[in-house]
N, CA, C and O atoms as a Tinker XYZ file with bonds, in Angstrom:
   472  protein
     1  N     38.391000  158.413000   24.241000    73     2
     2  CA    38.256000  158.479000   22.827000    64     1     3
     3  C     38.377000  159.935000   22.424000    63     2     4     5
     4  O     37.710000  160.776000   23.026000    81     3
     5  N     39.053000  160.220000   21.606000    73     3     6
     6  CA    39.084000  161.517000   20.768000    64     5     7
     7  C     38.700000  162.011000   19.939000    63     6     8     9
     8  O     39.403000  161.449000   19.100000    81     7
     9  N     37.869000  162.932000   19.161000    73     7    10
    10  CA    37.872000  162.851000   18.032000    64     9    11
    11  C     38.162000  164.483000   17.555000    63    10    12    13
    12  O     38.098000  165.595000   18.079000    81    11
    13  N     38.634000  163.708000   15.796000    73    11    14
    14  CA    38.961000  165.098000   15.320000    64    13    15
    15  C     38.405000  165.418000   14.026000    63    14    16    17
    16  O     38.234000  164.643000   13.085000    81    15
    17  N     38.136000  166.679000   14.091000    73    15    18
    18  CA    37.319000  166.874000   13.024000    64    17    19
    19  C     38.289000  168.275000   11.194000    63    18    20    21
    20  O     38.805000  169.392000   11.233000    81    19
    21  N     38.126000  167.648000   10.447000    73    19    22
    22  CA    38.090000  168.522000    9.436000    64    21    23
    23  C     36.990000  168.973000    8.573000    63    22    24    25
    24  O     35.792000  168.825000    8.817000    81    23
    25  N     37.553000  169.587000    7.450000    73    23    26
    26  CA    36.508000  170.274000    6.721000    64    25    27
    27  C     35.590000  169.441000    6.284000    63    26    28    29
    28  O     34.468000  169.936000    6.177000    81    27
    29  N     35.707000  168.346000    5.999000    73    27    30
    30  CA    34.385000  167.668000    5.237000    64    29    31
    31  C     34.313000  166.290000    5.946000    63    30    32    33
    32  O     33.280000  165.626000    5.857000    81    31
    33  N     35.446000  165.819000    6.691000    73    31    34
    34  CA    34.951000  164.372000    7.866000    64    33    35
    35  C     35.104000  164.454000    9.064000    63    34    36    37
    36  O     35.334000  165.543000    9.590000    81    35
    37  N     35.035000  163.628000    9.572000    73    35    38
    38  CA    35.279000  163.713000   11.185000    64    37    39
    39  C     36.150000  162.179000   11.503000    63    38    40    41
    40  O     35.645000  161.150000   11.055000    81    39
    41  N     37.221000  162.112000   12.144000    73    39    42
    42  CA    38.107000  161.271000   12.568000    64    41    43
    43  C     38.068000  160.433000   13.524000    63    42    44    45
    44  O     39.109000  160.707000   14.121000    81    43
    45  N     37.418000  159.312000   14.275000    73    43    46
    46  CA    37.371000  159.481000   15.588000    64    45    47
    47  C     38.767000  158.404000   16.093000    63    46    48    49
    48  O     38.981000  157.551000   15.231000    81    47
    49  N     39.581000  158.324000   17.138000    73    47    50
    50  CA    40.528000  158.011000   17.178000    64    49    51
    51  C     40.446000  157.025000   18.819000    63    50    52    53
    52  O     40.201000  157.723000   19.803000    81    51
    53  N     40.585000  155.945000   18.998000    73    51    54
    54  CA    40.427000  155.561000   20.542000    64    53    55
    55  C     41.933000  155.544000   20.441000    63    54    56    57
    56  O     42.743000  155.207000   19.578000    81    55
    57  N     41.996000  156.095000   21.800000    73    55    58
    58  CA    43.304000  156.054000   22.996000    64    57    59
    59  C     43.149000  155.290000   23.948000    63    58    60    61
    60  O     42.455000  155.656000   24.897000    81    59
    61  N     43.667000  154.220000   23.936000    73    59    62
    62  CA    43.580000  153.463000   25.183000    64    61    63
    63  C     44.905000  154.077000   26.257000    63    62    64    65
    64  O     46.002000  154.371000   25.782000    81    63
    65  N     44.650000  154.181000   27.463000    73    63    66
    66  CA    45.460000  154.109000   28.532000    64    65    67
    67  C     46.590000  152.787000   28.590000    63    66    68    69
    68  O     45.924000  151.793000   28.301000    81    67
    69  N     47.627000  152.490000   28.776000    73    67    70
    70  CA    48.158000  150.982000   29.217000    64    69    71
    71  C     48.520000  150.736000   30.486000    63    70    72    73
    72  O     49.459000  151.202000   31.132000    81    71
    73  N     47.616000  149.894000   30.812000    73    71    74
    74  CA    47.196000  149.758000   32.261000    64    73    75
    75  C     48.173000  148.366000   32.675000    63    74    76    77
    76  O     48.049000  147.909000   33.811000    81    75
    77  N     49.094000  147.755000   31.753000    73    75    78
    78  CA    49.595000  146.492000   31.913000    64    77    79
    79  C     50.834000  146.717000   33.160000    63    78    80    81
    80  O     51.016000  146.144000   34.234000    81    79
    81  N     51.525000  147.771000   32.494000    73    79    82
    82  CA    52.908000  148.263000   33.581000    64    81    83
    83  C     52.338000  147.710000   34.979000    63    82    84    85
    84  O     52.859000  146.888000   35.733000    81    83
    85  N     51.070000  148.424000   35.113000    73    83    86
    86  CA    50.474000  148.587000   36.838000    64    85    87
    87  C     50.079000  147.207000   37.272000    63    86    88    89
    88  O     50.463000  146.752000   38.349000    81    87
    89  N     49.305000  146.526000   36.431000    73    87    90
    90  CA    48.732000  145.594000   36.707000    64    89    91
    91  C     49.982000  144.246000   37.267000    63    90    92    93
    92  O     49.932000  143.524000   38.262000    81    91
    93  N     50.855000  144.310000   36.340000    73    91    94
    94  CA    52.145000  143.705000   36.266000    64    93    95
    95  C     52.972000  143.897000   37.691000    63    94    96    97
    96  O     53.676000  142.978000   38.109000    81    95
    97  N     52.873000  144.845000   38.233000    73    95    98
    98  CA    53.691000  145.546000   39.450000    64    97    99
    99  C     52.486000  145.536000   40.537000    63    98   100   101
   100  O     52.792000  146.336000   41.421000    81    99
   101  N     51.396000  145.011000   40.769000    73    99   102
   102  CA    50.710000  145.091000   41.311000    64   101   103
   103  C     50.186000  143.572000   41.498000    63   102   104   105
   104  O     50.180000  143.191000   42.669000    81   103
   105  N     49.818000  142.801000   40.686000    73   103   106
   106  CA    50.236000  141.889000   40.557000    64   105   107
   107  C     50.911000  140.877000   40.337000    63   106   108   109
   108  O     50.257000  139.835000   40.348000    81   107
   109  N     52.504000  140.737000   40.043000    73   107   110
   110  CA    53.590000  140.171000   40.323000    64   109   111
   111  C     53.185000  139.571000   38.466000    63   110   112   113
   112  O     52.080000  139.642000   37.927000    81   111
   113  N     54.570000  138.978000   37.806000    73   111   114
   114  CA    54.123000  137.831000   37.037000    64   113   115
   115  C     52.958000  136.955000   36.531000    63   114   116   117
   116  O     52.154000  137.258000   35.649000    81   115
   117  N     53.010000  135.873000   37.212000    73   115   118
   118  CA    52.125000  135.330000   37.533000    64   117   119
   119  C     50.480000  135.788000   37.396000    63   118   120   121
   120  O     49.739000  135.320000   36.531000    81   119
   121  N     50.071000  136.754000   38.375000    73   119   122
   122  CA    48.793000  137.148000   38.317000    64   121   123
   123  C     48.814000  137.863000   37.293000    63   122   124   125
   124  O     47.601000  137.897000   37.081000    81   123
   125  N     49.525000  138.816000   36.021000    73   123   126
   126  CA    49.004000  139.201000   35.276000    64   125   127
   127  C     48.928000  138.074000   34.057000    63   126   128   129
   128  O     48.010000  138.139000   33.239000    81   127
   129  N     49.417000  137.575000   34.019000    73   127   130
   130  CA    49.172000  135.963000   32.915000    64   129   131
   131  C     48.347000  135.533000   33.486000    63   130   132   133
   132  O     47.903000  134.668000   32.731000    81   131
   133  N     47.521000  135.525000   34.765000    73   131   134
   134  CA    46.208000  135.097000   34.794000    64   133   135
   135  C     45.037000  136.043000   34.692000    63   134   136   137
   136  O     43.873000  135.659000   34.804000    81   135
   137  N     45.372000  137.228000   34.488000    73   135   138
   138  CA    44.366000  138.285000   34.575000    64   137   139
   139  C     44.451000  138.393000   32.819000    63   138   140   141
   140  O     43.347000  138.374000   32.273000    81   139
   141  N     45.375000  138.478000   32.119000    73   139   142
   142  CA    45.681000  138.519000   30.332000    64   141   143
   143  C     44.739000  136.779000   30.214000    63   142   144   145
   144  O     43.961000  136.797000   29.261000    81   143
   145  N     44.730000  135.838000   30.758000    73   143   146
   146  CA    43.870000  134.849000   30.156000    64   145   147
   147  C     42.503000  134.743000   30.793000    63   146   148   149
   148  O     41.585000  134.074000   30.319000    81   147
   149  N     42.443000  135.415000   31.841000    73   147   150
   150  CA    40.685000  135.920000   32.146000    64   149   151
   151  C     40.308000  136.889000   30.674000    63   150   152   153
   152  O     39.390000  136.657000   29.888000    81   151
   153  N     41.235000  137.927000   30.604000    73   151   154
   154  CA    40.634000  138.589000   29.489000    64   153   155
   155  C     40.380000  138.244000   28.400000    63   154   156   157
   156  O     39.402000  138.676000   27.790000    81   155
   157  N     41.518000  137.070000   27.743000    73   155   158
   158  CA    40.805000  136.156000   26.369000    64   157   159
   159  C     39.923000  135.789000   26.814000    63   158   160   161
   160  O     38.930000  136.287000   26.285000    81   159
   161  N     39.577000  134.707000   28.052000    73   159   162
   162  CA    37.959000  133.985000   27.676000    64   161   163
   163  C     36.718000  134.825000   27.609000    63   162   164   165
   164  O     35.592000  134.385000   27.377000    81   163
   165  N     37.126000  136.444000   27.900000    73   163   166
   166  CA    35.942000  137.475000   28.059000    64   165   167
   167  C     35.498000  137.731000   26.266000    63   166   168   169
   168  O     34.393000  138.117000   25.886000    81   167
   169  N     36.769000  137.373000   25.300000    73   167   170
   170  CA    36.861000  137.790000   23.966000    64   169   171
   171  C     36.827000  136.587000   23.208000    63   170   172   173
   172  O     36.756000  136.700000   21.984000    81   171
   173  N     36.867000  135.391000   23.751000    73   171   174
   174  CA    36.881000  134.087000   23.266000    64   173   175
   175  C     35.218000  133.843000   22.547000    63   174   176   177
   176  O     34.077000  134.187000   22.857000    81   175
   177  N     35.890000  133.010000   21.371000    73   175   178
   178  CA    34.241000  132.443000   20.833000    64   177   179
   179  C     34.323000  131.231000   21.713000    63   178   180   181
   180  O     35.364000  130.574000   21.679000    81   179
   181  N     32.961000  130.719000   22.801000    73   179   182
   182  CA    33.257000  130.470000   23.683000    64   181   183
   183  C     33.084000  128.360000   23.173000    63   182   184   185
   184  O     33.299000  127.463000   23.989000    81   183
   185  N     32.686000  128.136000   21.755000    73   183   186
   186  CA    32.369000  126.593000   21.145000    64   185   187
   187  C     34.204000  126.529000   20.506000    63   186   188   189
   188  O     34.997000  125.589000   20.566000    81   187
   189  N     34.347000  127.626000   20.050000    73   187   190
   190  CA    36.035000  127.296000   19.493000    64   189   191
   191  C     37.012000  127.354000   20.272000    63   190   192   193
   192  O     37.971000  126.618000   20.036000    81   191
   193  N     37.036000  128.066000   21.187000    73   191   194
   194  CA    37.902000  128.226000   22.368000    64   193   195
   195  C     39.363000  128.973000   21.942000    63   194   196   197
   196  O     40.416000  128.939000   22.579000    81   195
   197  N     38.945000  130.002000   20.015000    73   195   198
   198  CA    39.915000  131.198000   20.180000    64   197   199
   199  C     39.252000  131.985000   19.995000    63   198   200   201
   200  O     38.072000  131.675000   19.835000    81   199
   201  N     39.697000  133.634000   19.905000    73   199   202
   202  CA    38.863000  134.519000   19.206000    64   201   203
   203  C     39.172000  135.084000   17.993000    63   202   204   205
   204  O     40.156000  135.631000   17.495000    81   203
   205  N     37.459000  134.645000   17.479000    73   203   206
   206  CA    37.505000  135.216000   16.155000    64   205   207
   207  C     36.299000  136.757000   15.752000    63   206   208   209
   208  O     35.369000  137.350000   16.298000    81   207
   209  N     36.891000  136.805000   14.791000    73   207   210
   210  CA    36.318000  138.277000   14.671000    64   209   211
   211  C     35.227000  138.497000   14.972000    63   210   212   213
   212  O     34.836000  139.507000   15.558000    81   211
   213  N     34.515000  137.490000   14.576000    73   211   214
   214  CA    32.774000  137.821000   15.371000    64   213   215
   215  C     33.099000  138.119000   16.748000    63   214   216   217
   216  O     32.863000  139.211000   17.264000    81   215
   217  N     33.828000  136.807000   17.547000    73   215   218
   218  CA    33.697000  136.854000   18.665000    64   217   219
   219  C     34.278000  138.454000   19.687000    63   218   220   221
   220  O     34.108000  138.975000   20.789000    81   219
   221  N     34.955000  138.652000   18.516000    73   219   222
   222  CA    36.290000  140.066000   19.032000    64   221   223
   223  C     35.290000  141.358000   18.735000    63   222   224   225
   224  O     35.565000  142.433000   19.268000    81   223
   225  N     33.893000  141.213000   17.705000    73   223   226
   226  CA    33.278000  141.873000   17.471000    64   225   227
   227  C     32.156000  142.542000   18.550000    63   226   228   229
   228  O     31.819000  143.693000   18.824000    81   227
   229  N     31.742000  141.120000   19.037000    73   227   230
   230  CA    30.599000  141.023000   19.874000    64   229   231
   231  C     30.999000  141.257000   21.298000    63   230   232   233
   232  O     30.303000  141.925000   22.063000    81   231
   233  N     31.748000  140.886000   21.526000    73   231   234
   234  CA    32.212000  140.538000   23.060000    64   233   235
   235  C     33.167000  142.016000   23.668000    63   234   236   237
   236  O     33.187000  142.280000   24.871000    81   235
   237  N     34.059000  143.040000   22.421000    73   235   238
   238  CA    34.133000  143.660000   22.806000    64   237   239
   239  C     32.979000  145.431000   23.355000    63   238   240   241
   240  O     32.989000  146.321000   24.205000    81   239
   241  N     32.131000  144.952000   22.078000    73   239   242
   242  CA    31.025000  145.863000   22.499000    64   241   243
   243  C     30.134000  145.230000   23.387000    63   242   244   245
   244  O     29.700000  146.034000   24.211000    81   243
   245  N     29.788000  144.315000   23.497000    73   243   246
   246  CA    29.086000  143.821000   25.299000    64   245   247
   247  C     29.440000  144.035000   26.499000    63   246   248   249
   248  O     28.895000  144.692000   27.386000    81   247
   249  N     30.728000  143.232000   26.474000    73   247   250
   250  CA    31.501000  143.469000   27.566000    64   249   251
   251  C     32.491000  144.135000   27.909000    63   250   252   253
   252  O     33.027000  143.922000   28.997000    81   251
   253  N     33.037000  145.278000   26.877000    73   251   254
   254  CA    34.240000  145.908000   27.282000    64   253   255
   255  C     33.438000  147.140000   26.949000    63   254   256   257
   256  O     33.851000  148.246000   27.298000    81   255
   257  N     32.535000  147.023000   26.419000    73   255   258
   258  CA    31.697000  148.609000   26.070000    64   257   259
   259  C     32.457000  149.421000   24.882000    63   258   260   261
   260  O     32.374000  150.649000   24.900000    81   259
   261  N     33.179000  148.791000   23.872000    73   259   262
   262  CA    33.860000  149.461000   22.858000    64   261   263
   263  C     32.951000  149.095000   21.659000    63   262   264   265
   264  O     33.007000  148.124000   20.905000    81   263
   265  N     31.972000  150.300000   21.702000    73   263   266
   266  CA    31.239000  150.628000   20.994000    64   265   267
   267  C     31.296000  150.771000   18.843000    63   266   268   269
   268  O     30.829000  150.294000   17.809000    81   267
   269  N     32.392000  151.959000   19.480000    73   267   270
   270  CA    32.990000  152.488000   18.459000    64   269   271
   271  C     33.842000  151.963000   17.257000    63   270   272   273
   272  O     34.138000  152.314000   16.115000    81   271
   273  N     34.065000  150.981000   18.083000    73   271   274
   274  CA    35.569000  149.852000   16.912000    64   273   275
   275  C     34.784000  149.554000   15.638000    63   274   276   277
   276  O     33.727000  148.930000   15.553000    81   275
   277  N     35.647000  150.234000   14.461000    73   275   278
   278  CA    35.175000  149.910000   13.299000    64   277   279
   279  C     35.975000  148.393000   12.782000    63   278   280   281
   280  O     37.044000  147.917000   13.165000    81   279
   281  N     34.828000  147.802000   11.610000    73   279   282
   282  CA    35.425000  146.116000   11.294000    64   281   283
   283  C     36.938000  146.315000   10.917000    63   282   284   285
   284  O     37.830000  145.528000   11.237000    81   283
   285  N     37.122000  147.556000   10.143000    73   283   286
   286  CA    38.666000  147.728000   10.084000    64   285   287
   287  C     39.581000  147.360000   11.218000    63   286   288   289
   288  O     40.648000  146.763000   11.363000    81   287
   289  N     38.424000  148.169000   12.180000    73   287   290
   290  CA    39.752000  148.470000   13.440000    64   289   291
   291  C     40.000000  147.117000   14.003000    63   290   292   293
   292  O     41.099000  146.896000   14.512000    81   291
   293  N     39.146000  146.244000   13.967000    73   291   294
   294  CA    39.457000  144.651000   14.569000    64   293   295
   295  C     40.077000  143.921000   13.671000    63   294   296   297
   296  O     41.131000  143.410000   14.048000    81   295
   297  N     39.693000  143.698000   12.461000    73   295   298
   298  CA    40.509000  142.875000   11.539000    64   297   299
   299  C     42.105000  143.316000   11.828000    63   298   300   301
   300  O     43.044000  142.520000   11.859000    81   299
   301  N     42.193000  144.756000   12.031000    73   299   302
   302  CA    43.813000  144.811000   12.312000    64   301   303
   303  C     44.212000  144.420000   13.643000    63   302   304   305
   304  O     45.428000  144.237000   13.678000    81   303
   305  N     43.647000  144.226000   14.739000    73   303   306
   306  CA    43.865000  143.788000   16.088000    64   305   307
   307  C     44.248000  142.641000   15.582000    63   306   308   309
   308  O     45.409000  142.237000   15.637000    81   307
   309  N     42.992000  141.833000   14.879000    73   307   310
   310  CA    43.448000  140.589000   14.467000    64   309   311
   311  C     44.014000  139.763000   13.480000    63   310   312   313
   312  O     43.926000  138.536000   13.544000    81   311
   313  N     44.654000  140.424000   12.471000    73   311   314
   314  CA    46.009000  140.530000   11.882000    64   313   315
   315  C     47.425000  140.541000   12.885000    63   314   316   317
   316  O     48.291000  139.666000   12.905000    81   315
   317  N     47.391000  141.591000   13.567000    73   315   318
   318  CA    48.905000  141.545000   14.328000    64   317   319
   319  C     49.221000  141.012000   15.149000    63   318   320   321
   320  O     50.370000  141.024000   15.591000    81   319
   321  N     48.105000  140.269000   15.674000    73   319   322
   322  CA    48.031000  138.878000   16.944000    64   321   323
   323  C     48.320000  137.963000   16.281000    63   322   324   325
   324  O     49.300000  137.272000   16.557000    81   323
   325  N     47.503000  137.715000   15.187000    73   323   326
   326  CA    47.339000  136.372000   14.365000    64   325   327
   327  C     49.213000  135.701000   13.654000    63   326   328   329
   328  O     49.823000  135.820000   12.592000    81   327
   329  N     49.487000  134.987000   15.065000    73   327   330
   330  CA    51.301000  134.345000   14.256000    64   329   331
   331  C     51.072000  133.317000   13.292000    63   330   332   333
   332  O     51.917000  133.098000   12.423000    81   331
   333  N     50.143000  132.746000   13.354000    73   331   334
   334  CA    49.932000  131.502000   12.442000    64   333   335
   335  C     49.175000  131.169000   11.183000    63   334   336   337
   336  O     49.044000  130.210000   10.422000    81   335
   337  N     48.645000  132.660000   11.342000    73   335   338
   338  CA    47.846000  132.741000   10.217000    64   337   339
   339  C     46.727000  132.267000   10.272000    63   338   340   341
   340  O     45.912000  132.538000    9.391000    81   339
   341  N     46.501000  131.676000   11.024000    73   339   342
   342  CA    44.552000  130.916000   10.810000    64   341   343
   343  C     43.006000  131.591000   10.682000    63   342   344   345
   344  O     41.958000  131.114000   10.247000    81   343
   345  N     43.343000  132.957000   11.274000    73   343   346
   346  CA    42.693000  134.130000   11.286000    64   345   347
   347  C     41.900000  134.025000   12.604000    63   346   348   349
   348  O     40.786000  134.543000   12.514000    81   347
   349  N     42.250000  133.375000   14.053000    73   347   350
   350  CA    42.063000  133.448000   14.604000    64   349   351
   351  C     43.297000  134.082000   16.085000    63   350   352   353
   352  O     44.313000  134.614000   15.636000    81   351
   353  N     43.235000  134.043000   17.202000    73   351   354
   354  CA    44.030000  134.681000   17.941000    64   353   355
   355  C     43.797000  133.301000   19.720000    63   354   356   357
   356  O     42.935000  133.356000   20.597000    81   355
   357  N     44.583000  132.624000   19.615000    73   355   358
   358  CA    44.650000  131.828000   20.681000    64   357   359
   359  C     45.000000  132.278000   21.976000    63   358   360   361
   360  O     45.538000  133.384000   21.914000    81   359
   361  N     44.927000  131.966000   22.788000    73   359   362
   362  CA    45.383000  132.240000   23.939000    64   361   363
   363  C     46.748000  132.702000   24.274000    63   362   364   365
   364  O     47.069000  133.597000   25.055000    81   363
   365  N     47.677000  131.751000   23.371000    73   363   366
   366  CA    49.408000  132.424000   23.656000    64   365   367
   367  C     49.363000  133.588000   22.583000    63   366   368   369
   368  O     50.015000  134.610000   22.795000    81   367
   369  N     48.462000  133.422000   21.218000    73   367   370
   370  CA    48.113000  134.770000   20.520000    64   369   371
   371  C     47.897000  136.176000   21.238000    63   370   372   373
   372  O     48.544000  137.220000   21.154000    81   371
   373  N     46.804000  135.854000   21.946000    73   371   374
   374  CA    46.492000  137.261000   22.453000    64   373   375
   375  C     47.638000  137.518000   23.841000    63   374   376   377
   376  O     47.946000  138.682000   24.094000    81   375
   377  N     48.084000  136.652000   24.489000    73   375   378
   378  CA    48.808000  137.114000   25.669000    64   377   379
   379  C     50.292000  137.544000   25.177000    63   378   380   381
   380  O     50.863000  138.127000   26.099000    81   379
   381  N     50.930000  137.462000   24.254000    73   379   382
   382  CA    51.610000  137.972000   22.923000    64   381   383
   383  C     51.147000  138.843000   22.541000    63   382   384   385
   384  O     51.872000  139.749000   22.128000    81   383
   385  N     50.418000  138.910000   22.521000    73   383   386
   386  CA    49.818000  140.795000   21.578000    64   385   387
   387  C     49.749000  141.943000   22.909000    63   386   388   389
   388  O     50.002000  143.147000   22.882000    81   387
   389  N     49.361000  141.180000   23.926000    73   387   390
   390  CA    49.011000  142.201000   24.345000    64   389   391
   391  C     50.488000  142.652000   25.285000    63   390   392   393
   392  O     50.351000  143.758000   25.807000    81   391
   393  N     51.581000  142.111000   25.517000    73   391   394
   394  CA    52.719000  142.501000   25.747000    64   393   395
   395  C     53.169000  143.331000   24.930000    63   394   396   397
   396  O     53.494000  144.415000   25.413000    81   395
   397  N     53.303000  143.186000   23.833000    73   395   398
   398  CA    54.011000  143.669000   22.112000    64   397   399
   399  C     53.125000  145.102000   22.235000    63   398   400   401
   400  O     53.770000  146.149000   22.280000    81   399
   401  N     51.816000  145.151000   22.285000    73   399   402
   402  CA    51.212000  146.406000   23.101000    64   401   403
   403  C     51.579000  147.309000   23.286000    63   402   404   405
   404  O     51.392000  148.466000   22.910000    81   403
   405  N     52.782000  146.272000   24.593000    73   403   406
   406  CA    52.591000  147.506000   25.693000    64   405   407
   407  C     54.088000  147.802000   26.120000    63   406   408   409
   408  O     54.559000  147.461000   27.205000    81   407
   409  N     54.783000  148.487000   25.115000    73   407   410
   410  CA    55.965000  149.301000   25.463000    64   409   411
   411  C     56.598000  149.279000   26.415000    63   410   412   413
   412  O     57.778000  148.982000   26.232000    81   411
   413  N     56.190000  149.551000   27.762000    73   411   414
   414  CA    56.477000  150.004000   29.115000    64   413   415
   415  C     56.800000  148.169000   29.719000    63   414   416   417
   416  O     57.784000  147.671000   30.267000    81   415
   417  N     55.874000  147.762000   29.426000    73   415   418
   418  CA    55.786000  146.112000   30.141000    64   417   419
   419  C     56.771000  145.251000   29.235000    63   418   420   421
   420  O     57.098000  144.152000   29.682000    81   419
   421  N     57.224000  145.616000   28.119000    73   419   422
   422  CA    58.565000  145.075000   27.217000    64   421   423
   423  C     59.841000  145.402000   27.826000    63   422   424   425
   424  O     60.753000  144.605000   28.046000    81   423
   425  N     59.824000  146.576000   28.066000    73   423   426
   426  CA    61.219000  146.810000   29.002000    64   425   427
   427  C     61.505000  146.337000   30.160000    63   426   428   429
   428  O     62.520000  145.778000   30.575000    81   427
   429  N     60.093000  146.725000   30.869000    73   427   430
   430  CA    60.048000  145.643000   32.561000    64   429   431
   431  C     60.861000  143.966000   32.349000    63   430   432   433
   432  O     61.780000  143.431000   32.969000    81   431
   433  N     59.802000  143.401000   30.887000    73   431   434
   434  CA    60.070000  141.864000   31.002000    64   433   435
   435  C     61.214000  141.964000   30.483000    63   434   436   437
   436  O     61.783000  140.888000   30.662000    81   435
   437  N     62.095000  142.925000   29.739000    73   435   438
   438  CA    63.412000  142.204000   29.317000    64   437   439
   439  C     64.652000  143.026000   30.668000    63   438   440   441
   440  O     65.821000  143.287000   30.386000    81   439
   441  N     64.124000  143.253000   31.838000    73   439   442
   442  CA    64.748000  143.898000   32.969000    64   441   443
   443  C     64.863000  143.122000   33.805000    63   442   444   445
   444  O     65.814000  143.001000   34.578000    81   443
   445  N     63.280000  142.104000   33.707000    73   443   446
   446  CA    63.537000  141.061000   34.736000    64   445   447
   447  C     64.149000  139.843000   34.383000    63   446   448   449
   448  O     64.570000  139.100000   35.269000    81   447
   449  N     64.254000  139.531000   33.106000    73   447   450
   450  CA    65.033000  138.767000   32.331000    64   449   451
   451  C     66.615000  138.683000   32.453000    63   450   452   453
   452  O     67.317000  137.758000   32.863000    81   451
   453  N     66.938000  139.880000   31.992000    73   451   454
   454  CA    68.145000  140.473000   32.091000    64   453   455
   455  C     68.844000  140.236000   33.916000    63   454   456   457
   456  O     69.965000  139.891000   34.287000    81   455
   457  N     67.698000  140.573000   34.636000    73   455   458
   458  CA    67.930000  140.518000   36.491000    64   457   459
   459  C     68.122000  139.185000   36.668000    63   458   460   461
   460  O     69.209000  138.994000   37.213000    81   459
   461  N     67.216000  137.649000   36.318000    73   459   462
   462  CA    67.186000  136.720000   36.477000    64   461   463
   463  C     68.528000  135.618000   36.272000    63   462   464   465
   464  O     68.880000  134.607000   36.878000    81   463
   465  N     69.106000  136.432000   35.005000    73   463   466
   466  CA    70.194000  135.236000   34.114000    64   465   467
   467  C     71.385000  136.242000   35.287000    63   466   468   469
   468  O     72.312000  135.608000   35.793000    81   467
   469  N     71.285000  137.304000   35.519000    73   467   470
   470  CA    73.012000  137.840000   36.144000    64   469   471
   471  C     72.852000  136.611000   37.687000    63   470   472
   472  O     73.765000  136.531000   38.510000    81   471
């Protein structure tokens, strides 16, 4: 986390690392689509079975220790996941978001794509 400060506020900014490239190459396919849906049920409201903002609220400061996330900062997580509009984030929701993410793991999947069809 970073933060930056001016004359009269202070900014604070999280940087996440993207750890997907590795995980992806370390675990093949496969195991990271099972390690991306271990991580929804860690963020899942666990009676609805998607996550919703409470649940994205609570679960990331319990269990991921992200303290800091302001309601802004989640409502927009869960805006740009959210394809259907329901204001929740499903399982193909979040495993979709979190590719779209991740830059590095977009090029991989359209490499192995691209490798598969030649």
């Amino acid at each position: 986390m970073a933060t930056r400060k001016s004359s009269s506020t202070t900014t604070t900014t999280v940087l996440f690392e993207d750890m997907l490239p590795l995980m992806a190459n370390k675990l093949g396919g496969e195991g990271l689509i099972k390690e991306l849906c271990n991580g929804f049920r860690l963020l899942m409201d666990k009676d609805r079975k998607v996550i919703t903002f409470d649940s994205l609220k609570r679960n990331s400061a319990a269990v991921l220790g992200l303290n800091d996330l302001l309601d802004d900062e989640l409502m927009s997580m869960m805006r740009e996941g959210d394809i259907d509009g329901d204001g929740t984030l499903s399982e193909m929701e979040f495993c979709v978001l979190m590719f779209r993410l991740s830059p590095e793991l977009m090029v991989q999947s359209q490499n192995w794509l691209h490798d598969s069809s030649s």
